[in-house]
PDB file as gemmi writes it, atoms N, CA and C in Angstrom:
CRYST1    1.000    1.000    1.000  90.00  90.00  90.00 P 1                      
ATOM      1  N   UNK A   1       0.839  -1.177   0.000  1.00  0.00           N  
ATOM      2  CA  UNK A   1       0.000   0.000   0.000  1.00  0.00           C  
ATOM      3  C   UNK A   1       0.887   1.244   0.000  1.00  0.00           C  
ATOM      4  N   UNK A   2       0.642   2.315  -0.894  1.00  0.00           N  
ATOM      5  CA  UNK A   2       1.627   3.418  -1.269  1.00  0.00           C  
ATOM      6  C   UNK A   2       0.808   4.450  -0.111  1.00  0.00           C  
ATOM      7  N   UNK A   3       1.885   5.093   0.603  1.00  0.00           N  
ATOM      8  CA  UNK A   3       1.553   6.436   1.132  1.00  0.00           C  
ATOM      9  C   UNK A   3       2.356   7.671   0.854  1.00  0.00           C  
ATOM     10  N   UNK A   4       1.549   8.603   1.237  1.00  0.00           N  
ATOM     11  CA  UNK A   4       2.449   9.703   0.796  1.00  0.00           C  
ATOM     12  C   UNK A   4       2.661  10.371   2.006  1.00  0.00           C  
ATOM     13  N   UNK A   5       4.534  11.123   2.193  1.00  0.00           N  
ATOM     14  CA  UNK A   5       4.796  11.320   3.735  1.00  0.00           C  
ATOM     15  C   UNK A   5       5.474  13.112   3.178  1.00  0.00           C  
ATOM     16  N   UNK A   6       4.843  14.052   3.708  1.00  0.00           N  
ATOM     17  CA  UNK A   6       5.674  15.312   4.027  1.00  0.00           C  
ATOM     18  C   UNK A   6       7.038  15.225   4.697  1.00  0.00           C  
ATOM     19  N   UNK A   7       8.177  15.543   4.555  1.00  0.00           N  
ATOM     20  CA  UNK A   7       9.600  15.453   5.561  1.00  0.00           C  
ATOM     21  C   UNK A   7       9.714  17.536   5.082  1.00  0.00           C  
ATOM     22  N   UNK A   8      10.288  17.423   6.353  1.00  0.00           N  
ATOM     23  CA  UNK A   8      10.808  18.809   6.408  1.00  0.00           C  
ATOM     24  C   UNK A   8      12.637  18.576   6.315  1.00  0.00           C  
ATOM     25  N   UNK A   9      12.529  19.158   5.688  1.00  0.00           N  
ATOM     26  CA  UNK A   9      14.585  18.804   5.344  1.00  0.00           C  
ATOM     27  C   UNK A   9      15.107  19.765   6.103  1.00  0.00           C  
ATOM     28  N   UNK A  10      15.317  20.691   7.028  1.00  0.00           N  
ATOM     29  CA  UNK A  10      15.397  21.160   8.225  1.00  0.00           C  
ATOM     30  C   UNK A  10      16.059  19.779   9.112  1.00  0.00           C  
ATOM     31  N   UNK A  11      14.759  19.417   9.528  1.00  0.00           N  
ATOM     32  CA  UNK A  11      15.141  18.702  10.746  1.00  0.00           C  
ATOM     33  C   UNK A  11      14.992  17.242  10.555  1.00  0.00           C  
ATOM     34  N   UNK A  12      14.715  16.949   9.581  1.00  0.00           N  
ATOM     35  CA  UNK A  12      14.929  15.524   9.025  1.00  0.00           C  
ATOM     36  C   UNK A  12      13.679  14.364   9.873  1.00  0.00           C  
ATOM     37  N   UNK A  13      12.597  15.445   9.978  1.00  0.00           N  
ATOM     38  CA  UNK A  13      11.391  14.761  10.277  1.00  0.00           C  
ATOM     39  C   UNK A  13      10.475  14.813   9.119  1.00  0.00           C  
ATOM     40  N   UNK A  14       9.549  13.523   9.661  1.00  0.00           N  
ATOM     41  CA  UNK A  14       8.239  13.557   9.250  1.00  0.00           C  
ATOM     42  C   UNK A  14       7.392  14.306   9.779  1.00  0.00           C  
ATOM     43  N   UNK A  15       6.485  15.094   8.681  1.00  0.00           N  
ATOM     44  CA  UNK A  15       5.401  16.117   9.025  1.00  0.00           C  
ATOM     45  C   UNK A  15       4.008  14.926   9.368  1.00  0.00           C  
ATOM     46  N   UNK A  16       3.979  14.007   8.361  1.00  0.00           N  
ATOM     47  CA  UNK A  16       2.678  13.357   8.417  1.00  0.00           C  
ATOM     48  C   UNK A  16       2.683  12.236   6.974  1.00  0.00           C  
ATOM     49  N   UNK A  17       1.825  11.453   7.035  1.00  0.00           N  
ATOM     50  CA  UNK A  17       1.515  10.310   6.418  1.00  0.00           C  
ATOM     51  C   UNK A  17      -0.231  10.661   5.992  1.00  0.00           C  
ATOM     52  N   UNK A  18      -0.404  10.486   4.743  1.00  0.00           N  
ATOM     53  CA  UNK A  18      -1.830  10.326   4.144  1.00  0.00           C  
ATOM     54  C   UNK A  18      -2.083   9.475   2.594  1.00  0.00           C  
ATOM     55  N   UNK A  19      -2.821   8.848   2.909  1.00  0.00           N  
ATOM     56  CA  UNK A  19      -3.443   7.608   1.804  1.00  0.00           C  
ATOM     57  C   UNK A  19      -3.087   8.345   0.625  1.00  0.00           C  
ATOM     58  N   UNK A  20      -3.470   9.521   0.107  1.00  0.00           N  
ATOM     59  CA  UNK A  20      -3.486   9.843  -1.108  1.00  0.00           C  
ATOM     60  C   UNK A  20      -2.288  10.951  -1.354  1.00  0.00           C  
ATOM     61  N   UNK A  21      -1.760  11.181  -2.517  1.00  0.00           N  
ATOM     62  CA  UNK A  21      -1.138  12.397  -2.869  1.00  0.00           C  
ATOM     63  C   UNK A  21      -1.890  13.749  -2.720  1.00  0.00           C  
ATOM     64  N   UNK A  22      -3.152  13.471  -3.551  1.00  0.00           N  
ATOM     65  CA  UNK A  22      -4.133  14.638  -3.230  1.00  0.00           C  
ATOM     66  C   UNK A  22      -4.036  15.405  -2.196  1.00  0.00           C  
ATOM     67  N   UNK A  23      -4.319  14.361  -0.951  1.00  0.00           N  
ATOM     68  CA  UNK A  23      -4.189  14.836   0.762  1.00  0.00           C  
ATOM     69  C   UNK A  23      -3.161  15.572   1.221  1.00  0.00           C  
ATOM     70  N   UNK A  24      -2.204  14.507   0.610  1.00  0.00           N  
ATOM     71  CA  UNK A  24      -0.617  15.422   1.052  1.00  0.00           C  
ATOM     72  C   UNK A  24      -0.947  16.603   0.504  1.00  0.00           C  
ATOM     73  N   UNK A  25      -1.024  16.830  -0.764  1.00  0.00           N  
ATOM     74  CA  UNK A  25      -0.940  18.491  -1.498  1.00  0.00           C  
ATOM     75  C   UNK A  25      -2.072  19.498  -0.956  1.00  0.00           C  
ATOM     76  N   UNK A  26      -3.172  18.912  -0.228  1.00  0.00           N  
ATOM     77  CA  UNK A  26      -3.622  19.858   0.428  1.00  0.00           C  
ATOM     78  C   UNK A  26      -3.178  20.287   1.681  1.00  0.00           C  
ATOM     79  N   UNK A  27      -2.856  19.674   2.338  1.00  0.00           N  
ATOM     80  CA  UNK A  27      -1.698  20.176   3.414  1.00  0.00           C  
ATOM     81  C   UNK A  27      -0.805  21.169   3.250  1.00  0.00           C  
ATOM     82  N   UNK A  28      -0.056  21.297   2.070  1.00  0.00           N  
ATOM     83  CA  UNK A  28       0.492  22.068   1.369  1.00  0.00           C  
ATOM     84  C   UNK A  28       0.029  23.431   1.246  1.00  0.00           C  
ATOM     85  N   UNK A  29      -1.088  23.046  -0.018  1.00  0.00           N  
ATOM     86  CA  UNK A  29      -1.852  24.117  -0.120  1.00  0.00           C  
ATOM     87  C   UNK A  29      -2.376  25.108   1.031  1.00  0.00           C  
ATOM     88  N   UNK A  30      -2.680  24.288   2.284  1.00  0.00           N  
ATOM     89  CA  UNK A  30      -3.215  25.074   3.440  1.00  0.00           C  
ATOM     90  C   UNK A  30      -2.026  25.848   3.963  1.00  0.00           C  
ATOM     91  N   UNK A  31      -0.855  25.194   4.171  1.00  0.00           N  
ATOM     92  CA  UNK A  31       0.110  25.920   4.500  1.00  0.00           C  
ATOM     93  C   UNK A  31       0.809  27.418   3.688  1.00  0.00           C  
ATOM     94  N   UNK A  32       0.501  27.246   2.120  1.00  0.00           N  
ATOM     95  CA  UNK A  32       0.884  28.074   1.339  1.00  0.00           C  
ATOM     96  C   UNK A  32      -0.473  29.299   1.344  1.00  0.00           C  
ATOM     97  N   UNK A  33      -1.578  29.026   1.390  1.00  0.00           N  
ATOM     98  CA  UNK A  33      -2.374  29.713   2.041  1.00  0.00           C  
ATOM     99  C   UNK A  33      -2.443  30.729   3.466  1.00  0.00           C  
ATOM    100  N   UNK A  34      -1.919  30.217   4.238  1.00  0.00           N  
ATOM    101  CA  UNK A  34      -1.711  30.780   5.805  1.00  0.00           C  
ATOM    102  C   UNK A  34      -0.153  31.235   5.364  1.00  0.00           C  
ATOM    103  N   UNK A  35       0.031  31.595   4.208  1.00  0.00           N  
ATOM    104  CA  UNK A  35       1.622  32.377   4.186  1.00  0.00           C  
ATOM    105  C   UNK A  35       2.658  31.748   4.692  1.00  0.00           C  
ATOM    106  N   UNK A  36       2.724  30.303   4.536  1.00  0.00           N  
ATOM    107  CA  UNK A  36       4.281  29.581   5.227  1.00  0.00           C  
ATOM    108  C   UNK A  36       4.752  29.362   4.274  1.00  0.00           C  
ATOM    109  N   UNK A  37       5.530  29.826   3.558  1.00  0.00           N  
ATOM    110  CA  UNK A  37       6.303  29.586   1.872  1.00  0.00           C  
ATOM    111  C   UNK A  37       7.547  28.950   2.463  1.00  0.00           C  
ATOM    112  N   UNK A  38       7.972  29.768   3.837  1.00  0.00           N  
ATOM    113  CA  UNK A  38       9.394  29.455   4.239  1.00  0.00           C  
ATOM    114  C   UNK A  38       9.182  27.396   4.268  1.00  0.00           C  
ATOM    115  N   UNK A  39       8.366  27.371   4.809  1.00  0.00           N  
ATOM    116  CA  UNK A  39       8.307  25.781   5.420  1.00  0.00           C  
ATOM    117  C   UNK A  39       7.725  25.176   4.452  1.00  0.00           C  
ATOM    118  N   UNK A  40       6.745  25.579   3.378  1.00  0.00           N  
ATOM    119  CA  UNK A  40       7.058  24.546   2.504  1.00  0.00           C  
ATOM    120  C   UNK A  40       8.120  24.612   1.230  1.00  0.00           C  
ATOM    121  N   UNK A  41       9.174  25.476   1.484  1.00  0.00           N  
ATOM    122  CA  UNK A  41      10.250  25.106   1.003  1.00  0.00           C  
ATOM    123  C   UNK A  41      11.277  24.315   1.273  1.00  0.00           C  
ATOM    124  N   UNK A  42      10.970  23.912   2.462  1.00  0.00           N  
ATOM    125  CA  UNK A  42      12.057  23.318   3.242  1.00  0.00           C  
ATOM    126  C   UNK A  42      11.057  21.725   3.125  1.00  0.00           C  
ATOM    127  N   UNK A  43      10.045  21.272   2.957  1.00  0.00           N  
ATOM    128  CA  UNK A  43       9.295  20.081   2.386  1.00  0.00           C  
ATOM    129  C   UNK A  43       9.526  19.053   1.200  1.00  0.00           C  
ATOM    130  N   UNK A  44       9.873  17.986   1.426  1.00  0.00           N  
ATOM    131  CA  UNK A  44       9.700  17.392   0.520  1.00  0.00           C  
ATOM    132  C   UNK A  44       8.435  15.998   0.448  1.00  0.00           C  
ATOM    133  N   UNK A  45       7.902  15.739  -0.402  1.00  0.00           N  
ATOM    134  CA  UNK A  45       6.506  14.901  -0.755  1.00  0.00           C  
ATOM    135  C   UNK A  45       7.579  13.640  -1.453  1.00  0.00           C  
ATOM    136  N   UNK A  46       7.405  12.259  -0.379  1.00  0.00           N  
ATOM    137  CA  UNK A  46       7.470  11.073  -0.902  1.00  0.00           C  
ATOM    138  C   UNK A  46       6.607  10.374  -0.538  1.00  0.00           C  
ATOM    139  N   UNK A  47       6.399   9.255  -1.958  1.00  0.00           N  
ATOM    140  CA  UNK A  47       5.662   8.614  -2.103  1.00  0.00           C  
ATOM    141  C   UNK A  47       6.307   7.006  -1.213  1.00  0.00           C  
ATOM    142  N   UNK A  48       5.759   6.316  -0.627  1.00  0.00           N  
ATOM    143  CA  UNK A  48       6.595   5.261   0.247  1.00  0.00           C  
ATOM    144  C   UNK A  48       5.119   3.776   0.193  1.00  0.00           C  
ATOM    145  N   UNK A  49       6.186   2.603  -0.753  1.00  0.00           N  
ATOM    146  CA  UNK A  49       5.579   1.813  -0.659  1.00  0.00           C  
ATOM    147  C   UNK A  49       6.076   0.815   0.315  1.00  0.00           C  
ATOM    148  N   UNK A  50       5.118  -0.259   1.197  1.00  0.00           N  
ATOM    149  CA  UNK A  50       5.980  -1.198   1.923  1.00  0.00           C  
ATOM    150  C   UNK A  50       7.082  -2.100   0.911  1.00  0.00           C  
ATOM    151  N   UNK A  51       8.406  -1.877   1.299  1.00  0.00           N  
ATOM    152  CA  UNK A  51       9.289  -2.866   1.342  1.00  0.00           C  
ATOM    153  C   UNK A  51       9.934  -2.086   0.072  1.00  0.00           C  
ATOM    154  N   UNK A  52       9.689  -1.057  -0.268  1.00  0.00           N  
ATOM    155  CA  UNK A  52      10.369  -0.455  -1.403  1.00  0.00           C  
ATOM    156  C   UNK A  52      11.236   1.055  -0.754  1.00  0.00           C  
ATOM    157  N   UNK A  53      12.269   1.426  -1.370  1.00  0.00           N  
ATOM    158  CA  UNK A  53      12.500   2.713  -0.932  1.00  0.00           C  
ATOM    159  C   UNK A  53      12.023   3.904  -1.709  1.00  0.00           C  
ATOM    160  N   UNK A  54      11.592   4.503  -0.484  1.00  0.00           N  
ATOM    161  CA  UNK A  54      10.707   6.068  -0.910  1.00  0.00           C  
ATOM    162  C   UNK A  54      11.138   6.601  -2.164  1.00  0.00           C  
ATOM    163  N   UNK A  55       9.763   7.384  -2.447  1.00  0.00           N  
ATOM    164  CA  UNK A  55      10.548   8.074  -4.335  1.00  0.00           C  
ATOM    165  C   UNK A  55       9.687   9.281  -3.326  1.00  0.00           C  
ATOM    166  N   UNK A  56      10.817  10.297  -4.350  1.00  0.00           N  
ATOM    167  CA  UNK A  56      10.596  11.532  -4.192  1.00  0.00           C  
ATOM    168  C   UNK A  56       9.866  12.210  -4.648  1.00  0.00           C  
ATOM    169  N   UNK A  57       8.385  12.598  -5.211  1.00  0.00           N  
ATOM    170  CA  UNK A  57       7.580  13.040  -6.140  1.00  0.00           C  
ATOM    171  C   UNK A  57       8.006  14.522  -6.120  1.00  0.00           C  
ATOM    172  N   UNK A  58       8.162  15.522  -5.237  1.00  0.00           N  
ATOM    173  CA  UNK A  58       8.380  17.312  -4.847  1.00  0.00           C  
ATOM    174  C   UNK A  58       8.906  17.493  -4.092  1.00  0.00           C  
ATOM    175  N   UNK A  59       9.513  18.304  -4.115  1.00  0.00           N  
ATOM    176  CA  UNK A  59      10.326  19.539  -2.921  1.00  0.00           C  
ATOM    177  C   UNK A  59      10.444  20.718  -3.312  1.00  0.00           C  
ATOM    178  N   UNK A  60      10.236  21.698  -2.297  1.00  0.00           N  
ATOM    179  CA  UNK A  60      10.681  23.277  -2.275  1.00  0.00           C  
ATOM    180  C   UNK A  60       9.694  23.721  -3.229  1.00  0.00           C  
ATOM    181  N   UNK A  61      10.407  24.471  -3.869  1.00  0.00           N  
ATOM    182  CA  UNK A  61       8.843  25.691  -4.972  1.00  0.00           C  
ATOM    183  C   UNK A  61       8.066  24.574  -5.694  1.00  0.00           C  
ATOM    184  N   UNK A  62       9.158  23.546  -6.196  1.00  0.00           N  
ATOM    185  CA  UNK A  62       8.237  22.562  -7.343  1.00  0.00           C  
ATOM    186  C   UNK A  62       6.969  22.277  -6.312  1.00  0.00           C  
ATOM    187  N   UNK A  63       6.567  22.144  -5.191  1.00  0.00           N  
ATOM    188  CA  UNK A  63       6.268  20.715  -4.354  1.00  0.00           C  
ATOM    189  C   UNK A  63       5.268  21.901  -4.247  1.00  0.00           C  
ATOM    190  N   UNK A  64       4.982  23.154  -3.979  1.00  0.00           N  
ATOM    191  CA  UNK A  64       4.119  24.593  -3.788  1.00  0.00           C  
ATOM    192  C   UNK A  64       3.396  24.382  -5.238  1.00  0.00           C  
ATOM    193  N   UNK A  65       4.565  24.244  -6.301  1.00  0.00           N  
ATOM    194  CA  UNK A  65       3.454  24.672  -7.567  1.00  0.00           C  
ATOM    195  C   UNK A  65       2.669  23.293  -7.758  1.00  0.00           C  
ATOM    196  N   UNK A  66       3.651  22.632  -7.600  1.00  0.00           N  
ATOM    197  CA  UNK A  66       2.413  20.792  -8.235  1.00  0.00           C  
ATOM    198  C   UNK A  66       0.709  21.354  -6.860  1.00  0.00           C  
ATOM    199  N   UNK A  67       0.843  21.579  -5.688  1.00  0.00           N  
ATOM    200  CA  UNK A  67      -0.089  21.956  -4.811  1.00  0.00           C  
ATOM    201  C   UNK A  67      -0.571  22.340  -5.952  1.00  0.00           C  
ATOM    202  N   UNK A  68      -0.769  23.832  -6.214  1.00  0.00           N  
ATOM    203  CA  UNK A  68      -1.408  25.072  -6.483  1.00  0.00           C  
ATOM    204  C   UNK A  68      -1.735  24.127  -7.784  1.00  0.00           C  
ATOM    205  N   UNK A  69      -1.197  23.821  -8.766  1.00  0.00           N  
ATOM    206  CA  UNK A  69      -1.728  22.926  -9.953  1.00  0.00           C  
ATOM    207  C   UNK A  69      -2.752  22.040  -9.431  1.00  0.00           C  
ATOM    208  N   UNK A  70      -2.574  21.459  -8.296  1.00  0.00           N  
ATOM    209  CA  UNK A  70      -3.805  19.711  -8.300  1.00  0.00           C  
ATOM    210  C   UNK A  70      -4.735  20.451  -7.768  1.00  0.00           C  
ATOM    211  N   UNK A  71      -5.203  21.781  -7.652  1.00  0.00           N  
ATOM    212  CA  UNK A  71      -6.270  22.573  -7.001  1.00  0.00           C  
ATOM    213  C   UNK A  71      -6.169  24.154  -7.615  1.00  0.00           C  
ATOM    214  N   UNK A  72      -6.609  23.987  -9.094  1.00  0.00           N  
ATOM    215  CA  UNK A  72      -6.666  25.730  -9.872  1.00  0.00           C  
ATOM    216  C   UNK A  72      -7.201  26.746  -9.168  1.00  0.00           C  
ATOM    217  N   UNK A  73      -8.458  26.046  -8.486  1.00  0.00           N  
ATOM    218  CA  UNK A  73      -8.911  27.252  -7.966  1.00  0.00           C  
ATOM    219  C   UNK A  73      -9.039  27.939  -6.816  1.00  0.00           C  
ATOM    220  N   UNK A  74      -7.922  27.245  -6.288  1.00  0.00           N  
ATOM    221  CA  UNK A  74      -6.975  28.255  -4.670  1.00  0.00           C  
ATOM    222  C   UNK A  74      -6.419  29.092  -5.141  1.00  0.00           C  
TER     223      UNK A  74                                                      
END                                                                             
């Protein structure tokens, strides 16, 4: 089962885990909304299947614009 995990490259944590990409990018979006550009630049969006190693789908501005793309009308 694939999840998708926010990491802040800062501090080399996980923000959170959600079933879909969608989910993750609204997280995003909410954050880029409430004016945190700083922190989701410092974000990266992997995708993590069991027993496979994580792929990287976004980070930094890309990982803001794919958001703002999977939702035109924010």
């Amino acid at each position: 089962m694939t999840v998708f995990e926010l990491w802040d490259e800062r501090t080399s944590r996980a923000i959170g885990r959600w079933p879909t990409e969608a989910d993750a990018l609204a997280v995003v979006r909410d954050l880029l909304d409430r004016g945190e550009v700083m922190t989701v630049a410092a974000l990266v969006l992997r995708s993590t299947d069991w027993g496979q190693p994580p792929t990287i789908v976004a980070s930094g501005a890309t990982l803001g614009a794919l958001a703002r793309r999977s939702h035109p009308e924010s």
